[in-house]
PQR file of N, CA, C, O and H, with PARSE charges and radii, in Angstrom:
ATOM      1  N   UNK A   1      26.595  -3.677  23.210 -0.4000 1.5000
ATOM      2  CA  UNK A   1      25.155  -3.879  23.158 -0.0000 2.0000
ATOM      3  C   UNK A   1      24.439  -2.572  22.836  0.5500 1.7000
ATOM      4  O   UNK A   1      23.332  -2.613  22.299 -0.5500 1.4000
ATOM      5  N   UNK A   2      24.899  -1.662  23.076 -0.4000 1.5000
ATOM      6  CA  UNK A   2      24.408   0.199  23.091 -0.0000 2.0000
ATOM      7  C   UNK A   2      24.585   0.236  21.681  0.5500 1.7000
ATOM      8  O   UNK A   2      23.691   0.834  21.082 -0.5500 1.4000
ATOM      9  H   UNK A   2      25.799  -1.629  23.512  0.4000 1.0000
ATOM     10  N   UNK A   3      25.672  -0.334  20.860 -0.4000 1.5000
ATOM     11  CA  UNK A   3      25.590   0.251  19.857 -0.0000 2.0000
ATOM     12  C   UNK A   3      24.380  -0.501  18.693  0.5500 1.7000
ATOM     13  O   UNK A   3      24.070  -0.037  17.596 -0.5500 1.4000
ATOM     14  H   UNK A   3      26.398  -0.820  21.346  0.4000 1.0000
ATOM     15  N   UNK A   4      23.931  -1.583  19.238 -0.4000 1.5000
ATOM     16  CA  UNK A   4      23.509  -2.800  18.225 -0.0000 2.0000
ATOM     17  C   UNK A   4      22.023  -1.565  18.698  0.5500 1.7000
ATOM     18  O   UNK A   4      21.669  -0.830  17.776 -0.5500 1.4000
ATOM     19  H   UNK A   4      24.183  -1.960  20.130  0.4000 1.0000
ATOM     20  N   UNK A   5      21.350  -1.430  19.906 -0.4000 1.5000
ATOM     21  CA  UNK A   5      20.365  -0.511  20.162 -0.0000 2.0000
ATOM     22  C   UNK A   5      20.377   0.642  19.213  0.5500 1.7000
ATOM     23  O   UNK A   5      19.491   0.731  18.362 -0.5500 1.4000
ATOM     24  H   UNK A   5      21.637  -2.027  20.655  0.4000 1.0000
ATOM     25  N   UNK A   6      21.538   1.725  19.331 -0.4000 1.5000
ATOM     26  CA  UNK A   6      21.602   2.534  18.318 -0.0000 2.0000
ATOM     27  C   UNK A   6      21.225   2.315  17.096  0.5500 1.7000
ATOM     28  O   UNK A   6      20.386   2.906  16.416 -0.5500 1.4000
ATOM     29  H   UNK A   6      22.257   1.653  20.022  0.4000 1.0000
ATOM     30  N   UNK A   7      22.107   1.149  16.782 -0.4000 1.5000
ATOM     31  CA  UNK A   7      21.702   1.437  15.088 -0.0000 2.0000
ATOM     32  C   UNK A   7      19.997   0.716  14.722  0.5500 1.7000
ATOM     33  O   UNK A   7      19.330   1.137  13.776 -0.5500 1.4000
ATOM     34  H   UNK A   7      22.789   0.669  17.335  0.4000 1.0000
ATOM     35  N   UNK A   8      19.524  -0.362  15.622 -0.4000 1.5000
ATOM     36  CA  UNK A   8      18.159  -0.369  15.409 -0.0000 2.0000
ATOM     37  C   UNK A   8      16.773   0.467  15.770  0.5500 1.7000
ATOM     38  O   UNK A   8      15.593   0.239  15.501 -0.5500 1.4000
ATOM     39  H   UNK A   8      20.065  -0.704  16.390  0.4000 1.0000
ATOM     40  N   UNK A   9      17.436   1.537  16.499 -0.4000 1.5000
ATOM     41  CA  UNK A   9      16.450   2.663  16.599 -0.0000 2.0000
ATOM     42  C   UNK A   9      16.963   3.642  15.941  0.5500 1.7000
ATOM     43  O   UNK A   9      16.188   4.584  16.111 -0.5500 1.4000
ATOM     44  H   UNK A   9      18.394   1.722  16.716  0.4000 1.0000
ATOM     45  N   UNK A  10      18.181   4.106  15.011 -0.4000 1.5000
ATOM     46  CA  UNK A  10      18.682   4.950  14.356 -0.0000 2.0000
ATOM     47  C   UNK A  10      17.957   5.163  12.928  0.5500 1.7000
ATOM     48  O   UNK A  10      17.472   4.208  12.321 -0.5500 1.4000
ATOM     49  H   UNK A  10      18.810   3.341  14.873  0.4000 1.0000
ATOM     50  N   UNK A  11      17.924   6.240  12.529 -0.4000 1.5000
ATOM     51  CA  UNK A  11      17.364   6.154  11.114 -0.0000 2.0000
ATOM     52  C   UNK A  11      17.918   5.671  10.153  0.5500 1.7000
ATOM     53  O   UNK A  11      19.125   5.813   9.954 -0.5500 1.4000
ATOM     54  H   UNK A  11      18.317   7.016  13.022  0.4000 1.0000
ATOM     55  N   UNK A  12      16.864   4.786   9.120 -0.4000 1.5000
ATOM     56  CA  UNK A  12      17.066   3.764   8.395 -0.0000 2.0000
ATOM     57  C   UNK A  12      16.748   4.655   6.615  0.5500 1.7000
ATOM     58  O   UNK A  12      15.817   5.199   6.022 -0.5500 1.4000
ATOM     59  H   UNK A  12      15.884   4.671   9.281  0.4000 1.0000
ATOM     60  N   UNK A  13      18.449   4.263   6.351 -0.4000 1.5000
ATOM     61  CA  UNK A  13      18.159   4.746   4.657 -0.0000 2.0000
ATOM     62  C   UNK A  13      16.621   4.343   3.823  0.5500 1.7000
ATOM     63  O   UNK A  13      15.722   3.600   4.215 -0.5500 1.4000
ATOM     64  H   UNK A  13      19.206   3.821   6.833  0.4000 1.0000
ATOM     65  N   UNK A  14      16.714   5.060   2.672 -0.4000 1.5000
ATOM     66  CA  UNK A  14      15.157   5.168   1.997 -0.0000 2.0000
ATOM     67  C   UNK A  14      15.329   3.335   1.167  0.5500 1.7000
ATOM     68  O   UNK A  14      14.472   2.465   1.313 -0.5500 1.4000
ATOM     69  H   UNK A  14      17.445   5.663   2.353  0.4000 1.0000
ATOM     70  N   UNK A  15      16.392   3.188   0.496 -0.4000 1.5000
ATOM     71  CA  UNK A  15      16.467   1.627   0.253 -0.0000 2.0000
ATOM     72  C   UNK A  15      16.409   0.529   1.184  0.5500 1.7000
ATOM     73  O   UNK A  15      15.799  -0.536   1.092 -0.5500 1.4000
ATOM     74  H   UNK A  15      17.089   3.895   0.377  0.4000 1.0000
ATOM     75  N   UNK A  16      17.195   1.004   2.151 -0.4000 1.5000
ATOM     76  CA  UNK A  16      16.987  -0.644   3.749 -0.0000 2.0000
ATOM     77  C   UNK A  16      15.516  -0.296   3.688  0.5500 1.7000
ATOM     78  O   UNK A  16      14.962  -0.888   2.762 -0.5500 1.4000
ATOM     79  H   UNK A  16      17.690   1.870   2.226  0.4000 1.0000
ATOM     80  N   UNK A  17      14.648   0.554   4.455 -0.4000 1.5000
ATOM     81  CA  UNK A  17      13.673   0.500   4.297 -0.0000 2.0000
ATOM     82  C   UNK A  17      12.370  -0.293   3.188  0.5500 1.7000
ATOM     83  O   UNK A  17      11.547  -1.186   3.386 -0.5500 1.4000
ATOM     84  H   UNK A  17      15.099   1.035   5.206  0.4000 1.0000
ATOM     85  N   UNK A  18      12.644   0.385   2.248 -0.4000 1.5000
ATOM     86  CA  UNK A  18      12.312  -0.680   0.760 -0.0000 2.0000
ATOM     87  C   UNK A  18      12.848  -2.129   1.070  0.5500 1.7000
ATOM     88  O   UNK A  18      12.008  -3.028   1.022 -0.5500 1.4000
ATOM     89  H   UNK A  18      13.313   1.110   2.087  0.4000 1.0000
ATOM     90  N   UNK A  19      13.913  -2.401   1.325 -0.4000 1.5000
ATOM     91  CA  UNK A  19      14.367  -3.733   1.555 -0.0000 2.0000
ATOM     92  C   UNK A  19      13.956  -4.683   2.792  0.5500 1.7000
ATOM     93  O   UNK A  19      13.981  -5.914   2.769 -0.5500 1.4000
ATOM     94  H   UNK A  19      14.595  -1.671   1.364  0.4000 1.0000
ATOM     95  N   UNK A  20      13.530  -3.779   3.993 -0.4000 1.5000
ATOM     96  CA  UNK A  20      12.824  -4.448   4.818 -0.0000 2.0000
ATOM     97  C   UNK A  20      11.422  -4.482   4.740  0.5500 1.7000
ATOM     98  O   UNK A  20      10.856  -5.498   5.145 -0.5500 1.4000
ATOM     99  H   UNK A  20      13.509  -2.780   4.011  0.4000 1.0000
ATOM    100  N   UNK A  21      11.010  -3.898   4.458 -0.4000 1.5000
ATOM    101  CA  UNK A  21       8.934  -4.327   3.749 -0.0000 2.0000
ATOM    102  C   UNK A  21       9.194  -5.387   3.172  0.5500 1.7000
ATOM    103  O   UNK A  21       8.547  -6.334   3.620 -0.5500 1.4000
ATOM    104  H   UNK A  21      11.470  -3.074   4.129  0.4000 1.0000
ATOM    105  N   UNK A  22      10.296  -5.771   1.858 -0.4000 1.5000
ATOM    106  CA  UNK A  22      10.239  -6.245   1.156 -0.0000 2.0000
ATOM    107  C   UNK A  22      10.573  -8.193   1.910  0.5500 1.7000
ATOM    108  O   UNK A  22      10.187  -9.353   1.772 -0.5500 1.4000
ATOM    109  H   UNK A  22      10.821  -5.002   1.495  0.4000 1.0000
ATOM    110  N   UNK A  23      11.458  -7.412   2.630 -0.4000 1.5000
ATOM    111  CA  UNK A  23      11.572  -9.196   3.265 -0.0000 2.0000
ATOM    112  C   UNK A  23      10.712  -9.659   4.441  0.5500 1.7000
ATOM    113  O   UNK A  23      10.645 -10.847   4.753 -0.5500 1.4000
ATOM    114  H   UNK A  23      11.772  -6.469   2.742  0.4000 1.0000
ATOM    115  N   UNK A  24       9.881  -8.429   5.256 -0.4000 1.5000
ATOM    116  CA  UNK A  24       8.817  -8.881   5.806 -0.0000 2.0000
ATOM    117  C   UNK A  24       7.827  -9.535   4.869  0.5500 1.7000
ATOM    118  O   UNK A  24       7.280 -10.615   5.096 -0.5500 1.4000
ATOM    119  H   UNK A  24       9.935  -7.463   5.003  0.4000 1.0000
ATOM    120  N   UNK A  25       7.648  -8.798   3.813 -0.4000 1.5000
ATOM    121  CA  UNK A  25       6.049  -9.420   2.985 -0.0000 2.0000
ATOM    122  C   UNK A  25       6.332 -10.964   2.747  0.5500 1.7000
ATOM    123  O   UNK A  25       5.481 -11.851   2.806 -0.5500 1.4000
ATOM    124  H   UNK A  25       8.092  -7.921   3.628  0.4000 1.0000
ATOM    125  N   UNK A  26       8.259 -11.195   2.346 -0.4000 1.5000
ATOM    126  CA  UNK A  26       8.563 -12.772   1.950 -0.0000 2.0000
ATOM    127  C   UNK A  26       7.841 -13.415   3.260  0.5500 1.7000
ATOM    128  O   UNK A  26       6.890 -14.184   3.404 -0.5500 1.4000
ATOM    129  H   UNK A  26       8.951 -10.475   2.298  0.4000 1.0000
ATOM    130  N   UNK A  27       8.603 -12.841   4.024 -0.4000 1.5000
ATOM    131  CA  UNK A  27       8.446 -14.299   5.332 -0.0000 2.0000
ATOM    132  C   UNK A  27       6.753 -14.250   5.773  0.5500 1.7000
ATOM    133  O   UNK A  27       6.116 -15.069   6.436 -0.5500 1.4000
ATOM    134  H   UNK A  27       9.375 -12.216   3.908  0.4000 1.0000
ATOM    135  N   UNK A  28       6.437 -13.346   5.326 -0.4000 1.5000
ATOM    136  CA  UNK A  28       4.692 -13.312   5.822 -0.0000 2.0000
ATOM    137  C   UNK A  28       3.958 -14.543   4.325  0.5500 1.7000
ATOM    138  O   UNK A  28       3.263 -15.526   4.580 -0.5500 1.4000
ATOM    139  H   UNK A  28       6.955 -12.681   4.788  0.4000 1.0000
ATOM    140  N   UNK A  29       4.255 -14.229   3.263 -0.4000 1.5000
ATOM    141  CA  UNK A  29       3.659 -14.722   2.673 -0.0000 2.0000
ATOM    142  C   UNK A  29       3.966 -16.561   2.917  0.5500 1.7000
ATOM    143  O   UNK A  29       3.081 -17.391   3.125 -0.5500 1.4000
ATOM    144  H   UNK A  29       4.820 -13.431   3.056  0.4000 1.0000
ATOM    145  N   UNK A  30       5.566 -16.860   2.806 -0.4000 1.5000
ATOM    146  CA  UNK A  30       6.117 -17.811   2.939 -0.0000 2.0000
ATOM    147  C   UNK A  30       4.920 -18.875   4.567  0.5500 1.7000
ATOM    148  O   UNK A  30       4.310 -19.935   4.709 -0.5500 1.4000
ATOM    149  H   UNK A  30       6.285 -16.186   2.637  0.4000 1.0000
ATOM    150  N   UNK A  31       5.227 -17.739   5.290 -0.4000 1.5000
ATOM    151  CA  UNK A  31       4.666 -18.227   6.386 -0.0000 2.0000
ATOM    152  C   UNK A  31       2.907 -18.751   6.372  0.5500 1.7000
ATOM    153  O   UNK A  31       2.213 -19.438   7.122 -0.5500 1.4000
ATOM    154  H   UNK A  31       5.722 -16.878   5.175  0.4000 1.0000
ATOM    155  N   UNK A  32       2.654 -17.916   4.939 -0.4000 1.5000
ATOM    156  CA  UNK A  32       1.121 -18.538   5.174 -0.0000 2.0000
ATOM    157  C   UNK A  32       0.777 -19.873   4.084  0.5500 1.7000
ATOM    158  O   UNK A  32      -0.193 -20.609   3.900 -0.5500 1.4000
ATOM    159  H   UNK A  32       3.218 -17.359   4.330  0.4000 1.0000
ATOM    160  N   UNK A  33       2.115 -19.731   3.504 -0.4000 1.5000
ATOM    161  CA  UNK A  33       2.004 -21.188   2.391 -0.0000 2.0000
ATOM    162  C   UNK A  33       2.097 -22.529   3.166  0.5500 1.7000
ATOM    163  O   UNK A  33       1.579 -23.629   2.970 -0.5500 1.4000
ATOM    164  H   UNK A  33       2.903 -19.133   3.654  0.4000 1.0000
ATOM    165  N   UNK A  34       3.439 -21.769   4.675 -0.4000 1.5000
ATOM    166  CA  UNK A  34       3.856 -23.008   5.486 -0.0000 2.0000
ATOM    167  C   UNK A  34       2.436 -23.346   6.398  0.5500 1.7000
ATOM    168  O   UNK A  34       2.464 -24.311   7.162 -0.5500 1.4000
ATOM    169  H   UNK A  34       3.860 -20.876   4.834  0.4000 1.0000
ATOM    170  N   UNK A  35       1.291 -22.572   6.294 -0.4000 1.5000
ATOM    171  CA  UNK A  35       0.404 -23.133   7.823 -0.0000 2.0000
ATOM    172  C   UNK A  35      -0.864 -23.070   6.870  0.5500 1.7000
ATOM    173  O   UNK A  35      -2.051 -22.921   7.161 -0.5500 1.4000
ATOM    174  H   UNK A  35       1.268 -21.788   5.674  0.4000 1.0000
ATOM    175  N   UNK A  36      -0.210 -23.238   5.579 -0.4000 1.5000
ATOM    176  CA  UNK A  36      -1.908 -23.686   4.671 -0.0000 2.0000
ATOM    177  C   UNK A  36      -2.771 -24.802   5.143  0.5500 1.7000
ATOM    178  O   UNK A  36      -2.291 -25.812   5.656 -0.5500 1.4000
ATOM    179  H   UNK A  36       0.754 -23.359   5.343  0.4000 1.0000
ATOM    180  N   UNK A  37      -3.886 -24.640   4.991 -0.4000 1.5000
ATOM    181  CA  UNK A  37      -5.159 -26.475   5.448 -0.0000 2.0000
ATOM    182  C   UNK A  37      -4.771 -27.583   4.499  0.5500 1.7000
ATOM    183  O   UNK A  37      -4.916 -28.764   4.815 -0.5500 1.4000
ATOM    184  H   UNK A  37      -4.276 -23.819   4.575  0.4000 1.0000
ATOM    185  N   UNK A  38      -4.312 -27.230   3.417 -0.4000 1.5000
ATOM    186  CA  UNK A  38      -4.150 -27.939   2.102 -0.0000 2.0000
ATOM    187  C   UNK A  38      -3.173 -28.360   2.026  0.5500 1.7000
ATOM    188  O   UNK A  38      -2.238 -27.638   2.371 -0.5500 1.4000
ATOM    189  H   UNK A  38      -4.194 -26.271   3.160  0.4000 1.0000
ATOM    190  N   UNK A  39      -2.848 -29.918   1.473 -0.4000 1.5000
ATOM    191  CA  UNK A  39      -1.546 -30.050   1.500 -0.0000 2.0000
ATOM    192  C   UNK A  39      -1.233 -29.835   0.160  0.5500 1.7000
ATOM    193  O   UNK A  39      -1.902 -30.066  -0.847 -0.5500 1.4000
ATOM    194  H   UNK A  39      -3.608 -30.505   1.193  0.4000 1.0000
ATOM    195  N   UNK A  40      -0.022 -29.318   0.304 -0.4000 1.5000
ATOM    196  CA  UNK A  40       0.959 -28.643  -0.918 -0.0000 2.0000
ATOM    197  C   UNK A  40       1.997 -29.923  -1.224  0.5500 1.7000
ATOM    198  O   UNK A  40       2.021 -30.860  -0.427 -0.5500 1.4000
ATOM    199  H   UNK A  40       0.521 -29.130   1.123  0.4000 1.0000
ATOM    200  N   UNK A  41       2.809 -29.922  -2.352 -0.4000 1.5000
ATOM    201  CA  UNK A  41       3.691 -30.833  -2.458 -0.0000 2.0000
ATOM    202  C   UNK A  41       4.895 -30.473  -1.725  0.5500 1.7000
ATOM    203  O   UNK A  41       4.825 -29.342  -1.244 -0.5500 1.4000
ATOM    204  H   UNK A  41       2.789 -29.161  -3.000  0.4000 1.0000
ATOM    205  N   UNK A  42       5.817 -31.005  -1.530 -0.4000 1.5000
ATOM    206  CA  UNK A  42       6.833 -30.934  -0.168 -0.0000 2.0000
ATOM    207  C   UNK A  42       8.158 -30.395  -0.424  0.5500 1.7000
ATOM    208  O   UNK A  42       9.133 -30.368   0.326 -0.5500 1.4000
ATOM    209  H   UNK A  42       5.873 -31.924  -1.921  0.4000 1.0000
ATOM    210  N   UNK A  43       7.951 -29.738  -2.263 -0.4000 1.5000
ATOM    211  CA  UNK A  43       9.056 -28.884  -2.734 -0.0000 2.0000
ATOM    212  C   UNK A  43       8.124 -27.065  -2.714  0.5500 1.7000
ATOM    213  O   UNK A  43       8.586 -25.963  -3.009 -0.5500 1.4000
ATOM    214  H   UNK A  43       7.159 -29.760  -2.872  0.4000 1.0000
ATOM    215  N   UNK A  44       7.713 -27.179  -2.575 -0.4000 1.5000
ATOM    216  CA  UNK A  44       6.664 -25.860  -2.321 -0.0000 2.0000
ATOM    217  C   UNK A  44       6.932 -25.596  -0.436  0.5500 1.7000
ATOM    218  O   UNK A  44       7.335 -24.535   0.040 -0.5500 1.4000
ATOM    219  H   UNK A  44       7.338 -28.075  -2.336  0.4000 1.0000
ATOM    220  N   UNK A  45       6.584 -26.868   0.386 -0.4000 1.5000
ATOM    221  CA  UNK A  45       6.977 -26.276   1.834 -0.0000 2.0000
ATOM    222  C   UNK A  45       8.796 -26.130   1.935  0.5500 1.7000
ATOM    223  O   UNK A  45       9.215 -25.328   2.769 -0.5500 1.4000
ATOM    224  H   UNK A  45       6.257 -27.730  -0.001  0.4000 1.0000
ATOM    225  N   UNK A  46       9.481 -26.647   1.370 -0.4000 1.5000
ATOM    226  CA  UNK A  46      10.856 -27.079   1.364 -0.0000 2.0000
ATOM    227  C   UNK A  46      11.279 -25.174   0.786  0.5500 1.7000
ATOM    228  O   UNK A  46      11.814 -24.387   1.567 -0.5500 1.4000
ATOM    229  H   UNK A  46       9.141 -27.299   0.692  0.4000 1.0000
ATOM    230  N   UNK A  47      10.870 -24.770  -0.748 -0.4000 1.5000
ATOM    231  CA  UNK A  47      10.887 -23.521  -0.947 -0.0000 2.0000
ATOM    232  C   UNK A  47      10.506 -22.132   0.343  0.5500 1.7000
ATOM    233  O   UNK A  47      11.098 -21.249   0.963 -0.5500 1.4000
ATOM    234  H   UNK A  47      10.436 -25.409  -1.382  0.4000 1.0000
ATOM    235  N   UNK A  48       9.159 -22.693   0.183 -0.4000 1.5000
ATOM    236  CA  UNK A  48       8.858 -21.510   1.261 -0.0000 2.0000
ATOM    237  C   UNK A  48       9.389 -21.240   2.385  0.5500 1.7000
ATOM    238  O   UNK A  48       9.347 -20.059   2.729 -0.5500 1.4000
ATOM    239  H   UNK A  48       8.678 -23.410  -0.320  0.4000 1.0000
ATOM    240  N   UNK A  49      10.153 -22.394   3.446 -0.4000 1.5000
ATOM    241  CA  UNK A  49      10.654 -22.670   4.135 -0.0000 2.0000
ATOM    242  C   UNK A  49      12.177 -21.564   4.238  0.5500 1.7000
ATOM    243  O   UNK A  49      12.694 -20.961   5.179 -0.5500 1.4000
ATOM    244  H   UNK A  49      10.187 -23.353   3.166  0.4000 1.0000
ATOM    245  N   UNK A  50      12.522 -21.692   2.755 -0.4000 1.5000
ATOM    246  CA  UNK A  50      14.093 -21.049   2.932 -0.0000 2.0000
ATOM    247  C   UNK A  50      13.368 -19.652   2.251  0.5500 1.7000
ATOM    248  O   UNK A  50      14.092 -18.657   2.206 -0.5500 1.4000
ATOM    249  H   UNK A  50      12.102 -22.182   1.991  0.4000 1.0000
ATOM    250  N   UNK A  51      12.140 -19.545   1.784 -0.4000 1.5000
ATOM    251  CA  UNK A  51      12.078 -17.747   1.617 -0.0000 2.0000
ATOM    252  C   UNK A  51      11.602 -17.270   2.906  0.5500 1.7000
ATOM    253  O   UNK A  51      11.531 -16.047   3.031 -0.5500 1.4000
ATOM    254  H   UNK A  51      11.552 -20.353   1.821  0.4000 1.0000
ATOM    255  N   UNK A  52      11.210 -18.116   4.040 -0.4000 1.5000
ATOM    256  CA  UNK A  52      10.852 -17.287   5.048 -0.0000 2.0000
ATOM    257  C   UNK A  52      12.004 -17.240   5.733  0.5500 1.7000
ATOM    258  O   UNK A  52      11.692 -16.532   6.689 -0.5500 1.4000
ATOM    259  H   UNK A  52      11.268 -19.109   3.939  0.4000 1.0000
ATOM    260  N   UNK A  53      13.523 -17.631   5.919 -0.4000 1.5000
ATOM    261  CA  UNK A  53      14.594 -17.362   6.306 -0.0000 2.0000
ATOM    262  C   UNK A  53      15.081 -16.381   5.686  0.5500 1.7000
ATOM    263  O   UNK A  53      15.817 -15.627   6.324 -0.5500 1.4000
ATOM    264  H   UNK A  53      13.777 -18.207   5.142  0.4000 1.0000
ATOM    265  N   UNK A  54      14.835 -16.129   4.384 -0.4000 1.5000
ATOM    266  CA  UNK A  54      15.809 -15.239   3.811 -0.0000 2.0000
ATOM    267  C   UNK A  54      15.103 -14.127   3.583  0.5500 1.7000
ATOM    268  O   UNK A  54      15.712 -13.207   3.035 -0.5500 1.4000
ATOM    269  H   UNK A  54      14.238 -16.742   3.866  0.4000 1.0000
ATOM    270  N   UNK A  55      13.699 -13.929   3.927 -0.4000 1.5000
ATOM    271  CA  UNK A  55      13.013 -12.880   4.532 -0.0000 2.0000
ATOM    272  C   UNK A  55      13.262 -12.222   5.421  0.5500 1.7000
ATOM    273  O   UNK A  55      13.565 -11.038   5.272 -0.5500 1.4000
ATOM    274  H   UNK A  55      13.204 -14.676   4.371  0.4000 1.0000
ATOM    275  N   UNK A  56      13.200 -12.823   6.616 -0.4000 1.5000
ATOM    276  CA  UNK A  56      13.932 -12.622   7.794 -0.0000 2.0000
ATOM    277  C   UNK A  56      15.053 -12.197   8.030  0.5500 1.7000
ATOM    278  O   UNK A  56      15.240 -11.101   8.558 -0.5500 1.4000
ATOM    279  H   UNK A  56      12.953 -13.785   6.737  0.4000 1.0000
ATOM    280  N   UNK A  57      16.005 -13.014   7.670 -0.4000 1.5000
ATOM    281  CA  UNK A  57      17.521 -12.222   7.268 -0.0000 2.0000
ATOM    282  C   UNK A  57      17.259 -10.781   6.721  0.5500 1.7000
ATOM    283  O   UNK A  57      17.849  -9.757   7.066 -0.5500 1.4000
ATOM    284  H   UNK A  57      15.853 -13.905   7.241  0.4000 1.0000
ATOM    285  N   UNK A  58      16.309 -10.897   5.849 -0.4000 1.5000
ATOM    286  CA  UNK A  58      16.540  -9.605   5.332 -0.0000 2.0000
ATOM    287  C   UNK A  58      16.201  -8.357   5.643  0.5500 1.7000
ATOM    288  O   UNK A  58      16.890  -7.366   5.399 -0.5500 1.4000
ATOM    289  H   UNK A  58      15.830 -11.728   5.569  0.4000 1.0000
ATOM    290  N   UNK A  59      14.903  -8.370   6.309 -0.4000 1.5000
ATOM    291  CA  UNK A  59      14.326  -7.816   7.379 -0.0000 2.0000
ATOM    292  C   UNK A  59      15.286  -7.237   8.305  0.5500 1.7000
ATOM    293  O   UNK A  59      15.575  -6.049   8.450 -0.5500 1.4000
ATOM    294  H   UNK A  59      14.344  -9.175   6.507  0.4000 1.0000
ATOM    295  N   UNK A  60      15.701  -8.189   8.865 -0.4000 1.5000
ATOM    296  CA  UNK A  60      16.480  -7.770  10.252 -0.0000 2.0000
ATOM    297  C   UNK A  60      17.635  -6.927   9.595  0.5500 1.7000
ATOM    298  O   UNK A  60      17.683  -5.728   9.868 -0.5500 1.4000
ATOM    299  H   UNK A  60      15.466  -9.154   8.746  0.4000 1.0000
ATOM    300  N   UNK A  61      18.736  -7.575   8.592 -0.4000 1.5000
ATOM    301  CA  UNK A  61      19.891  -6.966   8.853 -0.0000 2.0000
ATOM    302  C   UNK A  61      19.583  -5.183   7.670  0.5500 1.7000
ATOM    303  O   UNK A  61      20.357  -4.227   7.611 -0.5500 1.4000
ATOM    304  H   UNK A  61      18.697  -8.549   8.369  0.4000 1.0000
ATOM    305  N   UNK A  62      18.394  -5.322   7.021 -0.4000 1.5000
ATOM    306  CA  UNK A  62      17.796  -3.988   6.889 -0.0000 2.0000
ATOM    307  C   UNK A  62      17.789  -2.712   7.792  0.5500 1.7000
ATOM    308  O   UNK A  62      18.201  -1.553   7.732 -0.5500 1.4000
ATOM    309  H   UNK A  62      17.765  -6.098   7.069  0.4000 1.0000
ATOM    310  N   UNK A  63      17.000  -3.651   8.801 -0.4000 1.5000
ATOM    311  CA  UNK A  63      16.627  -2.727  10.278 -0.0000 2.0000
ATOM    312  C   UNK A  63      18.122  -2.398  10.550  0.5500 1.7000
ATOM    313  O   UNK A  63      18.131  -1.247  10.986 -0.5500 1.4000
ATOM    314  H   UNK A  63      16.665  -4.592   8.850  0.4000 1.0000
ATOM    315  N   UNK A  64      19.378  -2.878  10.494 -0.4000 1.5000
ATOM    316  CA  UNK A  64      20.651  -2.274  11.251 -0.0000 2.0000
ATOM    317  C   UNK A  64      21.241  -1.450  10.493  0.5500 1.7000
ATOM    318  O   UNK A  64      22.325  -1.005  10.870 -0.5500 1.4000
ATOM    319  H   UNK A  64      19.371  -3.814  10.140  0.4000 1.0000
ATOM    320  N   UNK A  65      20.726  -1.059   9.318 -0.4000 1.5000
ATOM    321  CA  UNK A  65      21.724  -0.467   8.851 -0.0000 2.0000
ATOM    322  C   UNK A  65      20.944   1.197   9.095  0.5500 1.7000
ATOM    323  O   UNK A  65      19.766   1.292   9.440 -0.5500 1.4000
ATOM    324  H   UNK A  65      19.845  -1.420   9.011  0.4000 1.0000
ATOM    325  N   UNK A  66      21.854   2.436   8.840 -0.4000 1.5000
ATOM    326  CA  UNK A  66      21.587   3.683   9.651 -0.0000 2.0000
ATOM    327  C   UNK A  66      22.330   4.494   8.350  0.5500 1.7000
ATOM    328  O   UNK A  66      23.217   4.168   7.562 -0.5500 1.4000
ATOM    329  H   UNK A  66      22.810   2.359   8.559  0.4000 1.0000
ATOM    330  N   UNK A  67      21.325   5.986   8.579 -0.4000 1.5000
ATOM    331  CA  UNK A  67      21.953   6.624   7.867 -0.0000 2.0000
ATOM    332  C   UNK A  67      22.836   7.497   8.233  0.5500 1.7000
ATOM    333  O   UNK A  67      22.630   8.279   9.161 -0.5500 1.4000
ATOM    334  H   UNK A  67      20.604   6.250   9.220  0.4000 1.0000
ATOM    335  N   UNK A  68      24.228   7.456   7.350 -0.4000 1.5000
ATOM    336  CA  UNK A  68      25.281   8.254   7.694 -0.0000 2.0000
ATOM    337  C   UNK A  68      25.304   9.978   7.661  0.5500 1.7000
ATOM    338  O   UNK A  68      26.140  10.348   6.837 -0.5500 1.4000
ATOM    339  H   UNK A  68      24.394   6.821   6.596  0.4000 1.0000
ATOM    340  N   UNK A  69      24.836  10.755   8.117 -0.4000 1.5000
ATOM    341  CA  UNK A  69      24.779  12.313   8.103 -0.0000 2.0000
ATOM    342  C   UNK A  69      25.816  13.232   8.621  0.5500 1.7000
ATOM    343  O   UNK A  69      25.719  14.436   8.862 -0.5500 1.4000
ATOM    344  H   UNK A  69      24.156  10.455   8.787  0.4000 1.0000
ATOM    345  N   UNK A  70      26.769  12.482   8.739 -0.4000 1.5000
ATOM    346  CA  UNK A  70      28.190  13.372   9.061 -0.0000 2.0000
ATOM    347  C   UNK A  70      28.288  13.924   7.834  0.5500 1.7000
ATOM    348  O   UNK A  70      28.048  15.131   7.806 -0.5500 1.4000
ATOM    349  H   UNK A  70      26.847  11.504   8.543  0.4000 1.0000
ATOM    350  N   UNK A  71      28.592  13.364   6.726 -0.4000 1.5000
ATOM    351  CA  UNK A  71      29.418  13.641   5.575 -0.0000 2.0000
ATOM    352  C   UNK A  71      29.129  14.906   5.131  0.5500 1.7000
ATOM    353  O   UNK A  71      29.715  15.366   4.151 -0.5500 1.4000
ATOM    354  H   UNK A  71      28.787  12.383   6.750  0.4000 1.0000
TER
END
């Protein structure tokens, strides 16, 4: 469990970084198509649905990765 802590408070390469903005903005945007007033057609919530998962995914397993400075 110490180490899963480590590497999400450890410093995060200059690309994961880029890569986690990038899958927060999905699941944020995704998320505001899913709680629109308007109804959308039900391949638009069905889409958005799996970009706010794979936002997320991406997000997170971004955040674990750490930069190596031994070398």
């Amino acid at each position: 469990m110490s180490n899963i802590v480590n590497r999400v408070t450890g410093k995060t390469p200059k690309f994961f970084k880029l890569l986690r903005t990038l899958g927060v903005a999905l699941a944020a945007a995704s998320g505001a198509l899913l709680a629109a007033p308007i109804e959308l057609p039900e391949a638009v919530n069905t889409l958005a649905g799996y970009v706010a998962v794979a936002g997320s995914v991406m997000g997170a397993v971004s955040q674990t990765a750490v930069l190596n400075e031994e070398e």
